[in-house]
Steps between C-alpha positions, in 0.01 A plus 500: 500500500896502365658405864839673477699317737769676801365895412588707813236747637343641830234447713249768375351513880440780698729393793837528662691339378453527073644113463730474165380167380533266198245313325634130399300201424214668498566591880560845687843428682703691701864722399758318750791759501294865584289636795189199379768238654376209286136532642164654483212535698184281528270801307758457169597115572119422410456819280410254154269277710288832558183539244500793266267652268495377141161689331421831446101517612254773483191559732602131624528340099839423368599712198795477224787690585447746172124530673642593833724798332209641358264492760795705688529726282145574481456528882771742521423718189118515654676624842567848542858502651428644803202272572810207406708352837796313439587304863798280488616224772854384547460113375784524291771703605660533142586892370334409190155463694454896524473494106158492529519826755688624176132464262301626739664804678543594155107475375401693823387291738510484906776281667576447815732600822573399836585142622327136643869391596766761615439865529453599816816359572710637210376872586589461853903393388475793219384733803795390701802406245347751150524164372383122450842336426516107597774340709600227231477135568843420456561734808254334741716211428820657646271579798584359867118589625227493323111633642239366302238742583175418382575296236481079412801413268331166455226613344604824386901520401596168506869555355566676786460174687922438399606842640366409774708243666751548739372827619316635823156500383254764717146479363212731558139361399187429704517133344760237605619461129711230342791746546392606830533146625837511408648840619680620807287721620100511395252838590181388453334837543170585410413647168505879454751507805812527278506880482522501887766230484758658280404833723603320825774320368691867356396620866681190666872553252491897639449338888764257414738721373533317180509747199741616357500874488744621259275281243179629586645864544606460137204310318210551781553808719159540593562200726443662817158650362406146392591380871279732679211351275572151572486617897109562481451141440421337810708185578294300773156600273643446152684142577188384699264624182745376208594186676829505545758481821782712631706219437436375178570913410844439686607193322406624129751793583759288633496271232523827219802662706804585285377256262436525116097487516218501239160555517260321289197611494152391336213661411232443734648678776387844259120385419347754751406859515860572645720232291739821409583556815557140597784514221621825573530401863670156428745690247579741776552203739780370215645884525584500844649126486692724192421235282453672157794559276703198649593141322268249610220716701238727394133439496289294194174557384341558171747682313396681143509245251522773217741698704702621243346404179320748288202364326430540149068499579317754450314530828429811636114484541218625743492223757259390817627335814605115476336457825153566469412542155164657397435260189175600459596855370577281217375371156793272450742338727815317316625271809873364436677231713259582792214368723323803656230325620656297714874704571337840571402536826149556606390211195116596595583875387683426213230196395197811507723710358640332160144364459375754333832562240316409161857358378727253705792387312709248679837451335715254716658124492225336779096464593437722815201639642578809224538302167140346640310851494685625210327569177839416277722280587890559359679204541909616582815259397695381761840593543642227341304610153647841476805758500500727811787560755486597874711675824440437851399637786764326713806513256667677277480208167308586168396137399394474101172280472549425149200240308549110596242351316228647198119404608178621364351597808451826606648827386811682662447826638722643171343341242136618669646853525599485157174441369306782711789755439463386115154567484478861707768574341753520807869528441643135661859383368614189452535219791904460463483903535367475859745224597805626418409865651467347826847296460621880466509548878697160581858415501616156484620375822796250574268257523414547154146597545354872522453740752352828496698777541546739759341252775717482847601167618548696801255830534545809672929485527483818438180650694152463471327655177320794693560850450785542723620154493359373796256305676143657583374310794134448567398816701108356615331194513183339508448330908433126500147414612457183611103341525350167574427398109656283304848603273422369169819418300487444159859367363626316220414123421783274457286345169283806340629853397250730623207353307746270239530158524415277781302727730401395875151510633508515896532693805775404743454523837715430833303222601453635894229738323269166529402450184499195363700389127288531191222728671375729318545833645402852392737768579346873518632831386412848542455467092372108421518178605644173346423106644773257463586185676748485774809315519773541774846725517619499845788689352304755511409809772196378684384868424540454173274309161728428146341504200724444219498767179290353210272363728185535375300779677732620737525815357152542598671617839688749406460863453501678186719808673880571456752580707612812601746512287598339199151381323536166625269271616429413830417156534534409863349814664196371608442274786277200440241299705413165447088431493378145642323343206 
């Protein structure tokens, strides 16, 4: 390797906060004077200690690269197209990445839609706003109150850690967090009870007398409709089932009145059946607080990273749902930057199911339970080892992710594009060509780096993005039903990435359950069943079990179903039981 030394880049994970970074002394370090604040997160800090693959291997025997190009080839000109599925992950969030989408949308095969992460969510705020635009970071920061709702900067955002300081912190989670240790007020509701929350807490402003009706007559006039649904909600019932109290309600809306407020949500309050309502209902909640459109308030979720940007890929293809993906209807599956077997839910469908594709190709950086079952193994550069650039969810910033060093490991997702378009005779152009067309929606910033164009600091100053300009409450909702099972929540690891990196391997438990640390448990689904050992989170819900995502067989929980909306998976639906062993 030819170590270049101080070459500036970005954090090519799919995450929050999309870290600018430079790589000196052979070291990933952190920019000092933007939004990474001169440090990153554990997953990135240890990001070079973490294993990678090095040979290309075939039916379990390594092969030459110029012998692994080939035997692609030959797979996929022996494939009919429509008997061909290409499935990517997110593993690298880089706009380069969907080159690949480019070869194979092209030939004729099957991609995917729908979402693992966010969509539920996103259609609910489209439903209500006609749009997904992000409240940037840089306003959170001029914020005087900020609800964390359902999600763990620690593990999660951590550069929003600095924004945080000095504010009124209100957090909503069924676990004590690090952050909920720390805040002014803390709602430790049960999961799934967040739709009746928000509900009861726009019901509560309209008994208080605290909206502001010239606003809402202007953005939201359907206000008054919108009131008369959050009156079926029963309070005594609902606070008793969600676990909540009357005065915990009280204080949150004390501490938001007349104040500049934002709402930062995660994503786990949207993995159910209902998750676009939840949104919808939370968004609606930030309407009649007339929050949207104002400096410093607004709500935050996933915006569009491409929002925007006009790609340059060919990609308009037939395409099967994300979610619960039939591979067997196929002859050859080309896998990029993904782990299905384990990050699907229902793993025991999806395990039957892609047993019987004749072709696995696994084309990704690390060893998973996919790269074991796959027939050819691709091994991918990391991002260090190749040109690519990236946006955000969370800001507005375009950071270039030019080559650091040269290796001869792996292949970059051009440069294996290249060859397949090459030899079906594909149209492709060159790499710089791609670059610079997505530096054609930037601007450069005072700052001196880019941001896209046409992306609010501030959303919705001038109305909401709907037909008529304003806001389209949530006119029917799905009841809360409460039972005696267990919640099973399924967040984020502070040291793994969704399958990547350092992945955990318990069950956490509030200890009064009465089981005892390290005793292996099995816990019981409608759909499978997974044994791990116990160890102890009195943080949490004593109605509630935490297994961390990546963990090996917890997706044999989880249904296979979407939500109601959006194509998005569903991941904490199902209640659990846990089996004496």
């Amino acid at each position: 390797m030819n170590y270049e030394m101080n070459k500036f880049t970005a954090c090519p994970l799919d995450c929050y906060d999309s870290c600018e970074i430079i790589y000196k002394d052979s070291k990933i370090k952190a920019v000092k004077n933007r939004h990474t604040k001169g440090f990153l997160c554990s997953k990135l800090n240890k990001y070079l200690d973490n294993e990678i693959i090095t040979k290309p291997r075939y039916l379990g025997k390594e092969i030459s690269k110029e012998e692994l190009l080939l035997k692609l080839k030959e797979i996929i000109s022996t494939t009919l197209n429509n008997r061909t599925l290409y499935y990517k992950g997110s593993g690298n969030f880089g706009l380069m990445q969907e080159i690949t989408e480019h070869f194979f949308s092209s030939y004729g095969a099957t991609l995917t839609d729908g979402n693992l992460c966010d969509g539920a969510g996103e259609f609910g705020i489209i439903e209500g706003r006609g749009s997904n635009k992000n409240l940037s970071i840089s306003e959170v920061e001029k914020s005087d109150v900020i609800i964390v709702w359902g999600r763990n900067p620690h593990t999660t955002s951590t550069h929003l850690l600095p924004l945080l300081k000095n504010k009124t912190i209100i957090v909503i989670d069924p676990v004590k967090t690090e952050i909920a240790k720390k805040s002014d007020l803390h709602i430790q509701l049960k999961p799934q009870g967040d739709l009746s929350l928000a509900l009861l807490l726009s019901r509560f402003l309209v008994i208080n007398d605290d909206i502001d009706e010239e606003y809402l007559n202007k953005f939201a006039s359907e206000y008054k409709d919108f009131y008369e649904l959050t009156q079926t909600v029963r309070i005594k019932a609902t606070i008793d089932d969600i676990g909540v109290s009357l005065g915990e309600i009280g204080k949150l809306l004390e501490l938001v009145k007349n104040k500049k407020t934002s709402i930062v949500c995660g994503v786990g309050i949207q993995k159910y059946k209902s998750g676009a309502e939840v949104m919808r209902a939370i968004d609606a909640f930030a309407v009649m607080l007339c929050l949207f459109g104002k400096e410093g308030s607004g709500v935050v979720y996933l915006g569009d990273s491409k929002d925007g940007i006009e790609s340059p890929f060919h990609n308009k293809s037939k395409r099967v749902s994300k979610v619960d993906t039939l591979f067997s209807n196929f002859d050859t599956v080309f896998i990029q930057g993904a782990n299905p077997l384990s990050q699907m839910p229902n793993s025991l469908r999806v395990k039957k199911s892609i047993e019987k594709v004749k072709n696995i190709i696994y084309f990704g950086l690390h060893e998973n339970e996919t790269s074991e079952i796959a027939d050819l193994v691709i091994p991918a550069k990391t991002f260090l080892h190749k040109n690519d650039i990236r946006t955000s969810y969370s800001h507005t910033i375009m950071i270039d992710m030019p080559k650091i060093l040269d290796t001869d490991i792996g292949i970059s997702e051009y440069n294996l594009t290249r060859y397949l378009c090459d030899e079906f005779d594909i149209k492709l152009e060159k790499e710089e060509f791609y670059i610079e067309h997505f530096k054609k929606f930037t601007f450069t910033n005072e700052n001196g780096s880019l941001s896209v164009k046409n992306r609010e600091e501030i959303p919705y100053k001038n109305g909401f993005d709907t037909d008529d300009g304003k806001f389209e409450f949530l006119e029917e909702y799905d009841k809360f039903i409460s039972d005696n099972k267990l919640y099973l929540i399924t967040s984020k690891s502070k040291n793994s990435l969704n399958s990547q990196f350092k992945r955990d391997k318990y069950v956490y438990l509030n200890s009064s359950l009465g089981y005892e640390e390290d005793e292996e448990i099995t816990i019981s689904s409608s759909v499978g069943k997974v044994t791990l050992k116990v160890k102890y989170n009195n943080d949490l819900r004593d109605d509630c079990i935490l297994i961390y995502s990546g963990t090996k067989g917890v997706n044999n929980l989880t249904s296979s179903q979407h939500s109601f909306d959006g194509k998005n998976a569903i991941y904490q639906e199902l209640r659990v039981e846990i089996i004496n062993n």
